[in-house]
C-alpha positions in Angstrom: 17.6 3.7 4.4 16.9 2.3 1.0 13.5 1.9 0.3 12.4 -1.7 -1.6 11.9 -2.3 -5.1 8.4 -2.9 -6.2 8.0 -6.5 -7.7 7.2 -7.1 -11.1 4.1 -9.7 -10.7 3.0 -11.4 -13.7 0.0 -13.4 -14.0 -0.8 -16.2 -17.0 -3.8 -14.2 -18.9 -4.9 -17.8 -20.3 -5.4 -19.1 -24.3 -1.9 -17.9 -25.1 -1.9 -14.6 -24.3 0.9 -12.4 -23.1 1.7 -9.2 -21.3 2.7 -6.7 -23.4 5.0 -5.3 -20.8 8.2 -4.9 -22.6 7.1 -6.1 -25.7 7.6 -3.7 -28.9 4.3 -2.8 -29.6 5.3 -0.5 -32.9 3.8 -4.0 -35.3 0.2 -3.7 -33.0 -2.4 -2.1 -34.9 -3.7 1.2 -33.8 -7.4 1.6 -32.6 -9.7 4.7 -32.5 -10.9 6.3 -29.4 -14.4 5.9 -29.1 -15.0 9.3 -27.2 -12.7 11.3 -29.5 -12.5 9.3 -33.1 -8.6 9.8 -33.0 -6.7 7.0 -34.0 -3.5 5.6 -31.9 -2.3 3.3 -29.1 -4.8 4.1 -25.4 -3.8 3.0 -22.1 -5.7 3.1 -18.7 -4.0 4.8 -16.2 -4.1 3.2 -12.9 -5.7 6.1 -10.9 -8.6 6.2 -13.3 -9.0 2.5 -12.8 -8.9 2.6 -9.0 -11.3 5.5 -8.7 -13.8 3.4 -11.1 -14.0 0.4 -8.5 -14.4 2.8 -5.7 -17.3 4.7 -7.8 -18.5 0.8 -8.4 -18.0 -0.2 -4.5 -20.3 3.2 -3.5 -22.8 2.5 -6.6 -23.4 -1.2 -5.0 -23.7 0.0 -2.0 -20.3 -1.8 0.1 -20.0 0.0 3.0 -16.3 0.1 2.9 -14.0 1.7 0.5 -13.0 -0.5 -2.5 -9.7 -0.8 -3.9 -8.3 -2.7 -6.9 -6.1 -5.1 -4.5 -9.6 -6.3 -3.2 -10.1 -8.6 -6.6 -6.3 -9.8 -5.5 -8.2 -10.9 -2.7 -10.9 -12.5 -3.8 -9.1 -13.9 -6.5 -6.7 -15.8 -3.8 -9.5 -16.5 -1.2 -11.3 -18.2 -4.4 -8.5 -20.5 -4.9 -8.1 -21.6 -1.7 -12.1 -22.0 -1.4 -11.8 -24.7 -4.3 -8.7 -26.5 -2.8 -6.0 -25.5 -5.2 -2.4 -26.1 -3.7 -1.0 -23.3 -1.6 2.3 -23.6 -3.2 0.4 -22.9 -6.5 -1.2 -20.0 -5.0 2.2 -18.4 -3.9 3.7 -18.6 -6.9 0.8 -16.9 -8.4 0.9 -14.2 -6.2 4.6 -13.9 -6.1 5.2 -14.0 -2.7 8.0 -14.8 -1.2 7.1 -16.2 2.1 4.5 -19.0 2.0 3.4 -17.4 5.5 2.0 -14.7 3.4 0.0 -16.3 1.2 -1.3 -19.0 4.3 -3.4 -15.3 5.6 -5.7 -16.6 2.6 -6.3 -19.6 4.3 -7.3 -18.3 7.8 -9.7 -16.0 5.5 -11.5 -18.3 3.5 -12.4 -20.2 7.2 -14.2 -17.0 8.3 -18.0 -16.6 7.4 -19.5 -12.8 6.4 -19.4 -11.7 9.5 -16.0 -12.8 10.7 -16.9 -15.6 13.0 -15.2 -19.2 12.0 -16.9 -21.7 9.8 -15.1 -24.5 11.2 
């Protein structure tokens, strides 16, 4: 069995900016690392990121653990809260199957403690 192919999901970073994903970044200037003083390109790696928002989730006291897909979440659940079109939310999110992205709607009814606000 052949396993899927992750997506590549890209999101509108607003004013005009860009990904740099595939984008020669040789012209960028180089910066210096604040903790070292060493000049170059630095990059956060994503399990340093994801064990940051735990720390963050455990420092604010959530009693679940917290995961960088929660703010893809919340993001979502935000949009739908305001009333933006689902179909505009899909396409954000890249999914495929609207049915996917409607599992934001059925959230955003539901109040703190799960029970429906409607």
């Amino acid at each position: 069995m052949v396993g899927r192919l992750p997506r590549v999901r890209c999101a509108t970073l607003g004013c005009g900016m860009q990904p740099l994903r595939g984008k020669d970044t040789s012209t960028q200037p180089l910066s210096q690392c604040p903790r070292t003083g060493r000049e170059g390109r630095h990059h956060d790696y994503p399990a340093s990121v994801q064990r940051a928002v735990g720390k963050a989730g455990v420092a604010a006291g959530v009693d679940r653990r917290m995961h960088c897909h929660a703010f893809r979440h919340s993001f979502a659940t935000h949009l739908v809260e305001r009333g933006v079109d689902i179909r505009s939310i899909q396409q954000l999110l890249g999914h495929e199957s609207l049915e996917t992205t409607m599992i934001y709607t059925h959230v955003a009814r539901r109040g703190r403690l799960g029970q429906s606000t409607r």
